[in-house]
Each structure stands twice: as structure tokens, then as C-alpha cells.
N, C-alpha and C positions, 0 to 999 in steps of 0.2 A: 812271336805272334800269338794273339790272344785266341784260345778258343773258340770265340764270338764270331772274329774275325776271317778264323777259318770254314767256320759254319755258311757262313757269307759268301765266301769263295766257291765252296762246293754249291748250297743251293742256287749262285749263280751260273755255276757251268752245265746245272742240270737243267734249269729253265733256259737255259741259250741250246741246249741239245732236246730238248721238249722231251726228256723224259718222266712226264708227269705222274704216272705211278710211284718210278723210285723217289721221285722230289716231296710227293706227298707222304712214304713210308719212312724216310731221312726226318720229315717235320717233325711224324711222331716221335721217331723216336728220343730225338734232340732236344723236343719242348719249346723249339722257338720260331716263332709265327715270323713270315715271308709277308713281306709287303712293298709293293710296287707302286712309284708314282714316275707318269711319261708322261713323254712332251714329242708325240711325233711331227714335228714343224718341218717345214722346208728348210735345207741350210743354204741353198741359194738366199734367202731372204734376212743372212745372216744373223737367226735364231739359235740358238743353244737348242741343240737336237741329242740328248743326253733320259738315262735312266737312272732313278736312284732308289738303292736300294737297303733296305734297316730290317733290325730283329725288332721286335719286342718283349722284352721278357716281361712275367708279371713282379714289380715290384711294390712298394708302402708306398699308402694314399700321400704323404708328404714330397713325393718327388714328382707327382703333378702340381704343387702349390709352388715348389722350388723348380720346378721346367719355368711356369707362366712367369715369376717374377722374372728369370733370367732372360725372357723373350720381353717382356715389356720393356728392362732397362735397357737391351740393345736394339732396338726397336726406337726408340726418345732418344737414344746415343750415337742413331746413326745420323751420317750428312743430310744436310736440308734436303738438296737434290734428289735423295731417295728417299725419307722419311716419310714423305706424303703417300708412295706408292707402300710400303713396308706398314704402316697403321691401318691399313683396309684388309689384314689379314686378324687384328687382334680379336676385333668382336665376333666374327664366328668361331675362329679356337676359342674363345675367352665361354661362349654359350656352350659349345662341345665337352669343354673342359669341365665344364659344371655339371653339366649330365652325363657325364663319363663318372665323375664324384658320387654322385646322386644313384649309379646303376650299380657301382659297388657298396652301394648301404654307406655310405661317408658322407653325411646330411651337414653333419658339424664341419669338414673340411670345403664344402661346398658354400657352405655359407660364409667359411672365413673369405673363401675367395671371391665370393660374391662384394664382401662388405669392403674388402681390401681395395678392389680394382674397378668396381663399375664407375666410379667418377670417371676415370683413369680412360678407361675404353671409350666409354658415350662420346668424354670430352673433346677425344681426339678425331672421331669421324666428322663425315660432313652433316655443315650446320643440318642441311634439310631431314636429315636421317635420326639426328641425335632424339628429337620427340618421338617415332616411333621407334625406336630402339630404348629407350625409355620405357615406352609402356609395353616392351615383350620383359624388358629383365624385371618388372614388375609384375608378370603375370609368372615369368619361370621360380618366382620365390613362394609362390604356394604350393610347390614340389617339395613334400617329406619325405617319400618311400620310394621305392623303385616301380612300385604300382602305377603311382600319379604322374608318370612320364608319360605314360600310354593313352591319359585320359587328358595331358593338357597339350590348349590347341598350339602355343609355339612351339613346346617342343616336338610335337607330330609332326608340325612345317618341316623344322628345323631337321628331322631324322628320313624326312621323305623327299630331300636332294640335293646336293654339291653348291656349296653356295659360291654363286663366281665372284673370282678377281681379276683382276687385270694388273700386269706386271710389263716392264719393260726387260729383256735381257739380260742386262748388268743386277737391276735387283732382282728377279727370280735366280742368278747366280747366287749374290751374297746372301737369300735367303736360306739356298739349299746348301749352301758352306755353313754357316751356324747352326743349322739345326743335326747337320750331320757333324757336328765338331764334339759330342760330348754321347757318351749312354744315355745320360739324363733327359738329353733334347732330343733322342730318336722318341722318343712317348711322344710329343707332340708332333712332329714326323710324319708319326703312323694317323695321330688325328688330320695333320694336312694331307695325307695321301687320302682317305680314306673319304673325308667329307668336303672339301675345298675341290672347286675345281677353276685351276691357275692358267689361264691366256696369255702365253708369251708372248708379246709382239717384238717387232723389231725396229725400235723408235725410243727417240731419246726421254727421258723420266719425265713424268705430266707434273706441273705443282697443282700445288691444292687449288686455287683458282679454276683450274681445267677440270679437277675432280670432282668440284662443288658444282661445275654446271651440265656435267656428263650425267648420267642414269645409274653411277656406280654409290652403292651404299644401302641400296634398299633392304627393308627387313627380312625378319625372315618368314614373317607370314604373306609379305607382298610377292616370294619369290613361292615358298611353302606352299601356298592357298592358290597360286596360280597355277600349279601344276609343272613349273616350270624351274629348269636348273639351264647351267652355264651350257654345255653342252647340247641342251633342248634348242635354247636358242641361237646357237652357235649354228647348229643346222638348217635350222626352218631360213634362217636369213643368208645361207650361204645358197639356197634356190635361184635360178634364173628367172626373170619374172620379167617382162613383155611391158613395160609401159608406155603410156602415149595413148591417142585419143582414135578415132576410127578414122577411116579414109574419107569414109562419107557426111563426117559429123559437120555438121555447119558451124562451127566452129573453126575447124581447119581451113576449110573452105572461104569462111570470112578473112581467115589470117593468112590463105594463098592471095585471094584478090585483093588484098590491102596491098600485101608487098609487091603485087605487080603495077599496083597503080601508082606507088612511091617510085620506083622504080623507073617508069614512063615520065612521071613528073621531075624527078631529076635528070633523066635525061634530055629530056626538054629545056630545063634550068639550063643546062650545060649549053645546047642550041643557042642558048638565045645570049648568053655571056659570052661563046663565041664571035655570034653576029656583031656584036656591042662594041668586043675588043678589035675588030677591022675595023669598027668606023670611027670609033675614038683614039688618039695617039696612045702608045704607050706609057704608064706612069713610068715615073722616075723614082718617085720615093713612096714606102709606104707597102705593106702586105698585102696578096693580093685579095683579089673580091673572094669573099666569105656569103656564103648564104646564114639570111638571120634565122635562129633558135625557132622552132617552128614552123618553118616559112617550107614549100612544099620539097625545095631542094633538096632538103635534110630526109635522109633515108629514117621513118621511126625505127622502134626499137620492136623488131616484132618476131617471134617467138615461132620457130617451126619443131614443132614438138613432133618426135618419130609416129609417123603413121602406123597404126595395125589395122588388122584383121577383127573383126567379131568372131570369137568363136563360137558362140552358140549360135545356133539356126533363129535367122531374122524372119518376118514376115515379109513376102514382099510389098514395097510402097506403090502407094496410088500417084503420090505428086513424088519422082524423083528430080524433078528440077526445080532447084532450088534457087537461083541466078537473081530472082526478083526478091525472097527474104535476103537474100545478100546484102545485095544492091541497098535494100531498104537500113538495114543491119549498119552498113559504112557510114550511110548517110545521119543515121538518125540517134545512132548509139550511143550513149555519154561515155566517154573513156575516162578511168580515173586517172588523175595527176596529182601532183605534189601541193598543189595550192587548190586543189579543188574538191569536191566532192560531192557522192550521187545525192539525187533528189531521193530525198527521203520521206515515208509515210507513217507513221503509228498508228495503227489500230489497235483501238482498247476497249475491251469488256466489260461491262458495268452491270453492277446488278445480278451478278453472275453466284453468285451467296459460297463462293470456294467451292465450287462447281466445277469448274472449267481446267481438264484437266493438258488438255492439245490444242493445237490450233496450224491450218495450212493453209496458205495461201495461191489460189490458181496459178499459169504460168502468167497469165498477162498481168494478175493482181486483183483483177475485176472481181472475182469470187473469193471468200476463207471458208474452210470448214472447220469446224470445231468436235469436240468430243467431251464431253459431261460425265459427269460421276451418277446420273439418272441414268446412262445406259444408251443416252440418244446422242446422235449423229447432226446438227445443226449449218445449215450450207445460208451465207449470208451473198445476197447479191447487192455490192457496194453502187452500182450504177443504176441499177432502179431504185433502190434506197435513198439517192441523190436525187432521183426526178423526179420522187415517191410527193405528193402535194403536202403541206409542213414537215417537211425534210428539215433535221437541224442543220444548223450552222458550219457546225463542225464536219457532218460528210458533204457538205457543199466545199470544205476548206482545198487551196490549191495543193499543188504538190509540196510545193516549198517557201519559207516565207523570204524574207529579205535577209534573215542573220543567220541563215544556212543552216535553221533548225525544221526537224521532222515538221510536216502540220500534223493533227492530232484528230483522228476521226474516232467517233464512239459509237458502239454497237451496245445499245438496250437491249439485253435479254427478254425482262421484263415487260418493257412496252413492245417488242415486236410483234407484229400484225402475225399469227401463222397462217399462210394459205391453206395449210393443208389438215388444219384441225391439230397438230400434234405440237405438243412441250410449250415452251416457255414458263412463266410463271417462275417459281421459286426452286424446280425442278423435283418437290415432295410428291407431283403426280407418276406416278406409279404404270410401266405399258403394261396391259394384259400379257395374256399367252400369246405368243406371237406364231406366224407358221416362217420354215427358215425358206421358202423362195420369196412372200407373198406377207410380209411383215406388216402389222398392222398398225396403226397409230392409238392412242389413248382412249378408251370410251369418250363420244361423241363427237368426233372429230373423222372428216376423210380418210376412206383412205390413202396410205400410204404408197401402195401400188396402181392407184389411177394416176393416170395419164394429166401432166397440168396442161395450159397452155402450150408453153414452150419447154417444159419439164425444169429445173431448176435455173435454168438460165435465165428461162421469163419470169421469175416470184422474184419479189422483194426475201423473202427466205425461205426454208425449208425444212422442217427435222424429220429425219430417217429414223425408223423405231428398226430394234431388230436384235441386235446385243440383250445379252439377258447379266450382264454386269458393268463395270464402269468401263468408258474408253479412254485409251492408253495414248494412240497416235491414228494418225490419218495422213494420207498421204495422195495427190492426185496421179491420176493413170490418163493413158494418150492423151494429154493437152487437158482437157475438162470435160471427154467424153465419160470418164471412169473414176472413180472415189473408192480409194481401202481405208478400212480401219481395222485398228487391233483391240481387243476388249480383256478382261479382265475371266471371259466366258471362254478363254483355249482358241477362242476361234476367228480368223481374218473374215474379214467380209467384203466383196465388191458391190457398190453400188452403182446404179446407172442413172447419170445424169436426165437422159432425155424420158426415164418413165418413170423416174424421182423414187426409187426400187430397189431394193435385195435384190442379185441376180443369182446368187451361191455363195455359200459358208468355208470357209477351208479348215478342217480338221485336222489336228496330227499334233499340235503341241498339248504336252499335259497339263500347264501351267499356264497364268497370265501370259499373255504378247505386251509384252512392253512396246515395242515398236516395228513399225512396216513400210517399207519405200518402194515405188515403185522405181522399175529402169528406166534409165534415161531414153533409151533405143528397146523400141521392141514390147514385148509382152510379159515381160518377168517382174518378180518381186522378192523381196528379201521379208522376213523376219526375223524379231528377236524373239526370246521369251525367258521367264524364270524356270523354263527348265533346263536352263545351263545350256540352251543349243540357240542355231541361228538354224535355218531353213531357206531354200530357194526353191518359188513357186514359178508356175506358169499358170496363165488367168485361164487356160485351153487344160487343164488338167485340174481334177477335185485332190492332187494325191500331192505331196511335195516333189521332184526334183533331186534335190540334195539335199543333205543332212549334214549342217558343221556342226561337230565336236572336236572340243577341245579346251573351252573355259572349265573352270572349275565352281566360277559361281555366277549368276544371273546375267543374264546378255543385255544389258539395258539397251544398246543402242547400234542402230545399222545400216548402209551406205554403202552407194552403187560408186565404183571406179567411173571416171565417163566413157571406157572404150566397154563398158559391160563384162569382162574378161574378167574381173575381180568385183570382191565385198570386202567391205570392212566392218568389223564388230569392236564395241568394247562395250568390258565386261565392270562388272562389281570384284572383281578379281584380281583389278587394280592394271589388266594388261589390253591389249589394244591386237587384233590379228587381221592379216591379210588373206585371204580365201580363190583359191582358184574356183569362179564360179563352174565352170565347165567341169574339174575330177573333184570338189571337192575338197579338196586337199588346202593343208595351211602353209602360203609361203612365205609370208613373215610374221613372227615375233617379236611385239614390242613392249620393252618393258621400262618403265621408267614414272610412273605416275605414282601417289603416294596415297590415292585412294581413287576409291569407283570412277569410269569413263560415264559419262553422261552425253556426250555431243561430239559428232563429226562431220569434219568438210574436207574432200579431198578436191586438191588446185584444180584450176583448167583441164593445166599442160598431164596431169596424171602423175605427176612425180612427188608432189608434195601432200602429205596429210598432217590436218590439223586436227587435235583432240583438247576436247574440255574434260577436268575430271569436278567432284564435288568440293574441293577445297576450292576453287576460281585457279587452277592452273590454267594455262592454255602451254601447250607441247607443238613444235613443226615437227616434223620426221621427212627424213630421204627415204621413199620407199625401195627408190634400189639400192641402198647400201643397208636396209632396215636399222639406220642408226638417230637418234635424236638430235635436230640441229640446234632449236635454242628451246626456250621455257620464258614464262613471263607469269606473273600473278597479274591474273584477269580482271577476276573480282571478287569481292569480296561475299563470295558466297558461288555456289555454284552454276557454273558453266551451262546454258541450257539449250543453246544454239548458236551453230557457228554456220559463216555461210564466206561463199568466196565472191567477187564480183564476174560478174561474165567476161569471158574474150582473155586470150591468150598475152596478151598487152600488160605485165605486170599488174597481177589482179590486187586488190585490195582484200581486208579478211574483218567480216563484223563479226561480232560475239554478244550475247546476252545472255542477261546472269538474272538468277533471284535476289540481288541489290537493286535492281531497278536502274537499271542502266542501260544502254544499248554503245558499242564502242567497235570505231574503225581504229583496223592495225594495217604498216607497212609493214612488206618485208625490207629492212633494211639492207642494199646490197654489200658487202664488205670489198666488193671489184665492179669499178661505174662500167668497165666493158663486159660484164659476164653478160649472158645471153639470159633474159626473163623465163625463159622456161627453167633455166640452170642457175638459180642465182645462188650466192653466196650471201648468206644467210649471219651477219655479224649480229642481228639483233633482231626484235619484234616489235617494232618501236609507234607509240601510239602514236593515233592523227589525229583524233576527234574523240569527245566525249559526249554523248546525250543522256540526262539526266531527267528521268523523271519522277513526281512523287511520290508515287505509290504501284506501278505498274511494271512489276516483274514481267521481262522477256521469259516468253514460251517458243517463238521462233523467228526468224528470219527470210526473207526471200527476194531474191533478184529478178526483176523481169527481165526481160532480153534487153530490153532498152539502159540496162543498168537500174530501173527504179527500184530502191533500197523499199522493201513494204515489212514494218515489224511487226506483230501480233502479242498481246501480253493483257493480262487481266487485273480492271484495280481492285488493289487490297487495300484500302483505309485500314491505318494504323497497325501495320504487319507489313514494316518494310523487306524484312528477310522470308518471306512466305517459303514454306516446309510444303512438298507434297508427298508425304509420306504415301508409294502407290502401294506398298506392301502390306 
């Protein structure tokens, strides 16, 4: 027995006896470094629940060039069946290995290895990874010195965490037999133990098909810059997490009275087939009576999504009976179907000189607010604008025309009447000093804080002065009593409908608010901002709430669960987080986009989120398993609002993008019996496309009736419009 071997023996009897003093006085004196890679798995689960263990002695830069070659050719030599899973280890050893090279002063052996094998590595991962993994082994080649490790940004990624794989059993076996089969391949060994970190599950070998549509392969700045490794997220998504809508939301409540009334009407159907078959003889031939596709007999397909609790403290309600929006709700509601689709609206900005940087739409649709790169706040009332006397055409237009295309209403910046003395024009007018309760409108103009008519409801429009930089997002609060926005100034603003008025500022980010949503239920609100955090406000408190950290880089964008019990953010960091809004806390991790999050809609039922990122991805996620169900390229440019359709009844899912598009997706079920809250998700599969000319989607919005209302501003001649907010 070899020396080595016996070295091995004793540091393992001493580390199974935790005698760590003498294990550590043994290292010295012997010269050879202990290193440990485990797999504490369940063996009910039939996982390899095993430890392995190697030296490393220090040997010649040539026996890392002569390790990687021996692992690349057995690696491309092994069975198909595992070969997909065995090449998702080469290009983080393959980066390790190179700065392992590069931190012993070996620049010339590092580069050989570089020039030898990066075809070799990139070629073999998956397609969607292979470009930015491209542009990191291009950035780790301006590494000469053991200096320039420390100052370049993938390799910082790349040294600040474990980068995950995912193995099946049998190959995490034949990976840990080869590499332990030789001296030479414990060096790499020690880099798998050290900077990989390896998820054995217990299931049979994925092929590349399954690998190319999963989340696995991302770089290592996507993983690096996110602050996040295998075992970060292994956790956050191993949390219990509560999903489902409230008890009181009218939503549930629509989808309890629907299926009591289906329920009543088939049993009636039954009644009356009964009656039918006494007074008519029995057939002889032929299957018996069927109720037709539609027809009331037929139980629909309706979705009981698990009831919870609010955890945050509600206000109490004025009207808790709700029996009459119900009632109204059954009757009146468009449901989407497979041949059908909601009535749709466009709203589009004209005149706007790249201005306009948000835009929202009230619940009923009747009002949008918007938010300007002049600093102002602009509330458009569509229904007095339509009775307004030479009212265009166009906001006279119905909902819907006959080819099941959006109708098209325009909103003139430009020519708007202001009632109240402030903005319009080309937005080069400039607000004074403003005070932060009592914000003032532009020299010569009303003010901002009287009282109008009927406060923003009765004006054909209205601009809020009060932001002292550009506005970011806007979002409305209880119905259309209350308007936030976020600015470019640190600070959220509530306005009030009824006294057209600043009511209070909210302080505490250091940076731009990218964006702000109020709750669905209740009195809270969410922020983003560039200073890396998300925030949760109460409109009763000047002070925030809670404080999410845990992106690494700009929060662009944020969304309330419907049961209020969670947030969700995504980041420029390329990840996507789940937030317990009551402790704070993050209970999932999702990782899989291949650049910044720009837009979120999570489902009815509460189980599903969808995210747009700046490439035109669009991602589904199972929030309780925090895993990615399918992926689809959206558009061809970035993702900039996603919206779900109302009601628990297999919703629909729109998207717009800065292509100038507006587009309905199904979820395609892969099981016609799964239950719509719980579908099986085979695909994303488009329904409709609306194409406009020149008119990037800025948002989206459903009113309870189902009417589809999109908001977007025309760019003549700047189909792909850039809003660089930074």
C-alpha cells in the first residue's frame, strides 16, 4: 500500500473520530491537504449517500493540462444516456482550471488551455448558454498576472460561489470512479470538491432536450452577480410557502358561486332527463343522452384554489357584502376560451417627444395615469374626453371592431386642454420649487392643490407637479381614490384623487424607484429601486415596513401575490425572488433568465408566475416547487408588461414588448383533466398577435369585466424604442 493511501486512511479515521487538533498537526506534518466532497441525501430516496475523499499534493503545471484533456476525452467517450448530464461539469472545471493556471504564475499554460479546449466546452453546453459563456471566456483572456484575477469581473463571479449541477445517481457514481481512479485526476477532484456544487437526485439521466429547456447552464456572472450558488437556492426554495388567494377575495367567492350554480343546473339537467326518460319508451339502440359541449349540464372547469388567511393586519371594510358584484361578475364577465378573445383597447400617446416614460390604467379603465421624464404626473379621463365637444374619432371608437382587433384611441399630449394650468406642451416647461404636501403647478397656471370640480374624476385631465426628477411607474391605490408614483427623486408619492394633490412623500430609498404597486387588499405597497432593495410600505406610516435584501443588482420591477402574503421582484441580476411580505424573508429563488427581469404577473390561482426579462423571454414558474415550467421567446426585444386575465377559469396571459406588439398566450395543458389552477404546463403556446406600427407596449390592464386596455406611446421611426432609465 502506497504511502498516499495510507495517509488517507489515518486522516480518515481521524476526521470520523473528530479529532481535529491531531488531524490538523498529521496535515502538517505529512504535506498533504484533506479535502471533502458529501452528498448527505436520503437513502430511502435511493440516492448514493456516500463521501469522498483525496489528497492533493502540489505537482508541475502540466498535470492540470494532462488531468482536463483526460476528462474531456472520457467525458465525449461516455454513453449518450449520460453524456448530456457529464458535459455540464466541463465548463466550470474548464474556468477553474484556467485560474488555478493563472494563480500559479502559469499564463503560457493557461492559455494553451484556453486555445486547446474552449471550442470544445462552449460547443458542448446548451445552445442558450453557449453566447454568454462566450462572452465570459472572452473577458477571462485579459487575465496576465495573478493580480488581474481580483480585479476581473467573471472571475470574481466565478470565485464567489459553487457553481450548481445537477446529476442523476448513476453519473455522479461514474463521475466520482474516474476522477478518483488515477493521482492525476484527484487535482481536479479537489477543484470539483471545492468550487462545484453537485445535486444528486434520484431519477433516471435527463437528455439534452430536457437540459436545453431547464434553467441549467447559466453563466457565471448570471449565477456570480446574483449573489447566488447551488446551495443558496437549494434552500430559499426548499421553504414552505402558503399559496392560494384569500378567503374573502372576490375572486374565490365568484368561483364558489359559479360552481354552486353549475352544480344546481346539472342537477336540474338530471331532473328533467329523468322526467323525459318515464314518459318516453326506452331506446334500443344507440348511447345514452349526453349533454351538448356548453350547454348548462356540463359541470365547467372551475378552479378551487386553496383558501388562506392575510397575514398582515387588513383595515376593516365598509361594504363586506359582496353578493351583488358577484352576481354582476357571473353575469357580465367575458371568460376566455379557445376560439375567443377579450375585447381589447389601445391607448396610445402621441406627441409625447420620448417623454413618457409609465403609464396605468384605473380598475374600470375609465382613467390612465402616466409619468413624464418632466418630472410630472399626468391623469387622462377617457370618458369625459369622449363627451368632451370635438372629441376625436378615435376615443369615440367602440371596444372592439369586427376582426377582433384592439380599437385604437389617442391621447394628444400636446393639444390637451389642462384644467388645472399644469404641463402639457413639449414637456421643456420646467415646475418651480415645489412644497412636498402642497405641490405647485408651473408659473401661471392653478394650483395644483385646489380643490377641482369633482377632483380628477370630473376633468377631461390633470397633471400633478411634485417629483423634482423623471417618473419611473405609477400605480393606482383603493380603486381610484389614491395614485403612487415612483421618481427618479428617491422618493414614492401618494396622490389624491378627490383634491387632485400630494398627500405625503415616502423617503428611505437612496436611489431611483424604478417601480411601485399598490396591494391588491388593503393599504400597502411595494417598491423597487436602484439601490438593490425592494421595500414595503404602509400609505398609514412615512417610515417603510420591511426591507428586502438580497439582489445584487437594481430591482427594476415589483408585484403583489393576490393573497398579500407575498412579493415578488426581479432584478438586473438576471433573478427573480419570492418575499414573505409579513418577516421579510426570501422564500424563493429563481434562477434561470439570461438577462435583467423587466416585468411580472402572478396567476389568479397564486401558484404561477410569469416573468419577462430584456432579451423578449417570457419564463412560467411553479411557485411551490420554485422550479421553471416552460420559457418561450416573446419578443423580439424587451418584455415590458405582463398581465394575467381575471377569474380563476384558466386565465389567459398578455405580454408587451418594445417591438410593438401586444400578444395573448395559452397555457397549453399537457393533461385535458388537470385542474386549471394546477395545470400541466407542456407549452406557452401563442393565441393572438396585435401588431402595431410604431407603438411600444408600456403596460397592460384587465378590468374585472375581462376588458384587455393596453397603454403604449408612438415612436415614429424607432420601432425598437430604448428607455435607457439609468
Amino acid at each position: 500500500m502506497k504511502d498516499v493511501e495510507i495517509n488517507k486512511i489515518v486522516l480518515g479515521y481521524l476526521r470520523k473520530k473528530g479529532f481535529s487538533s491531531t488531524e490538523q498537526a498529521f496535515c502538517r506534518e505529512s504535506g498533504v491537504q484533506l479535502n471533502w466532497i458529501g452528498h448527505q441525501l436520503d437513502p430511502e430516496s435511493g440516492v448514493l449517500n456516500r463521501v469522498l475523499l483525496h489528497t492533493v499534493a502540489e505537482g508541475e503545471i502540466s498535470l492540470y493540462l494532462e488531468a482536463f484533456d483526460k476528462l474531456v476525452a472520457w467525458v465525449l467517450g461516455s454513453l449518450d444516456l449520460y453524456r448530456s448530464e457529464l458535459v455540464a461539469i466541463l465548463y466550470p472545471v474548464f474556468v477553474h482550471v484556467y485560474l488555478k493556471l493563472h494563480e500559479q504564475g502559469a499564463a503560457s499554460a493557461a492559455q494553451q488551455l484556453l486555445n486547446k479546449h474552449k471550442q470544445t466546452v462552449v460547443g458542448t453546453g446548451p445552445v442558450a448558454s453557449q453566447g454568454q459563456w462566450t462572452q465570459e471566456l472572452q473577458d477571462l483572456q485579459g487575465i496576465t498576472s495573478p493580480q488581474h484575477i481580483r480585479t476581473n469581473r467573471t472571475a470574481k463571479a466565478a470565485l464567489s460561489m459553487r457553481y450548481p449541477v445537477k446529476m442523476c445517481t448513476f453519473s455522479f457514481q461514474l463521475l466520482s470512479n474516474f476522477l478518483s481512479s488515477s493521482e492525476v485526476m484527484l487535482l481536479l477532484l479537489y477543484v470539483v470538491n471545492e468550487r462545484l456544487h453537485i445535486d444528486v437526485q434520484a431519477r433516471p439521466p435527463r437528455t439534452a432536450a430536457d437540459i436545453e429547456e431547464s434553467e441549467d447552464g447559466a453563466g457565471m456572472l448570471s449565477l456570480g452577480e446574483a449573489g447566488v450558488a447551488g446551495g443558496d437556492v437549494a434552500a430559499a426554495n426548499s421553504r414552505q410557502v402558503k399559496l392560494g388567494i384569500l378567503k374573502d377575495d372576490i375572486e374565490y367567492k365568484l368561483a364558489q358561486y359559479q360552481s354552486a350554480a353549475e352544480e344546481k343546473a346539472a342537477e336540474k339537467e338530471e331532473a328533467d332527463r329523468d322526467k323525459s326518460r318515464k314518459k318516453k319508451p326506452a331506446k334500443q339502440d344507440g348511447p345514452p343522452d349526453e349533454a351538448e359541449p356548453g350547454q348548462p349540464g356540463v359541470k365547467g372547469s372551475v378552479s378551487h384554489a386553496e383558501p388562506v388567511d392575510c397575514e398582515l393586519p387588513m383595515a376593516a371594510s365598509a361594504d363586506a357584502d359582496d353578493t351583488v358584484e358577484v352576481e354582476r361578475l357571473a353575469r357580465c364577465r367575458a371568460s376566455p376560451a379557445s376560439d375567443a378573445f377579450p375585447c381589447s383597447v389601445l391607448l396610445t400617446f402621441i406627441n409625447t417627444h420620448q417623454s413618457l416614460n409609465c403609464a396605468a390604467s384605473s380598475r374600470d379603465g375609465a382613467m390612465v395615469a402616466s409619468g413624464f421624464a418632466d418630472s410630472s404626473v399626468r391623469v387622462y379621463n377617457l370618458e369625459q374626453a369622449s363627451e368632451a365637444p370635438g372629441g376625436s374619432s378615435e376615443a369615440k371608437a367602440g371596444a372592439e371592431d369586427d376582426g377582433g382587433e384592439p380599437s385604437q384611441k389617442e391621447v394628444d399630449v400636446d393639444a390637451m386642454d389642462w384644467e388645472d394650468g399644469g404641463g402639457g406642451g413639449d414637456g421643456s416647461q420646467e415646475p418651480p420649487a415645489t412644497d412636498e404636501a402642497a405641490p405647485s403647478p408651473p408659473a401661471g397656471g392653478a394650483s395644483a392643490g385646489a380643490k377641482g370640480r369633482d377632483g380628477i374624476a370630473g376633468r377631461h385631465s390633470t397633471c400633478l407637479w411634485g417629483h423634482s426628477g423623471p417618473v419611473f411607474a405609477v400605480s393606482w391605490a383603493a380603486g381610484e381614490r389614491y395614485l403612487l408614483s415612483s421618481s427618479a427623486d428617491c422618493t414614492v408619492r401618494l396622490w389624491s384623487s378627490e383634491l387632485s394633490s400630494n398627500l405625503i412623500a415616502y423617503r428611505g430609498h437612496t436611489h431611483a424607484v424604478w417601480s411601485v404597486e399598490a396591494s391588491p387588499h388593503g393599504h400597502y405597497f411595494a417598491s423597487a429601486s436602484a439601490d438593490r432593495t425592494a421595500r414595503i410600505w404602509s400609505t398609514e406610516r412615512h417610515q417603510a415596513l420591511r426591507l428586502l435584501v438580497g439582489h445584487q443588482s437594481d430591482v427594476d420591477v415589483v408585484s403583489w401575490h393576490p393573497s398579500c402574503n407575498y412579493v415578488v421582484t426581479g432584478s438586473s441580476d438576471t433573478t427573480v425572488r419570492l418575499w414573505h411580505s409579513q418577516s421579510g424573508a426570501c422564500a424563493r429563488i429563481l434562477v434561470g433568465h439570461r438577462s435583467a427581469v423587466c416585468s411580472l404577473s402572478v396567476s389568479p390561482c397564486g401558484r404561477h408566475l410569469a416573468s419577462g426579462s430584456v432579451d423578449g423571454v417570457i419564463c412560467i414558474w411553479d411557485l411551490n416547487e420554485g422550479r421553471r415550467l416552460t420559457q418561450v421567446k416573446g419578443h423580439d426585444g424587451p418584455v415590458w408588461s405582463l398581465q394575467h386575465t381575471r377569474g380563476l377559469r384558466s386565465p389567459l396571459l398578455a405580454s408587451g414588448g418594445a417591438d410593438s406588439s401586444l400578444k395573448l398566450w395559452d397555457y397549453g395543458a399537457g393533461d385535458s383533466g388537470a385542474r386549471p389552477d394546477r395545470p400541466t404546463l407542456a407549452s406557452l403556446e401563442p393565441k393572438k398577435t396585435f401588431a402595431t406600427k410604431a407603438t411600444p407596449i408600456y403596460s397592460i390592464h384587465f378590468t374585472p369585466l375581462n376588458l384587455m386596455v393596453a397603454t403604449g406611446a408612438f415612436a415614429l421611426n424607432q420601432r425598437h424604442i430604448k428607455r435607457d432609465r439609468r
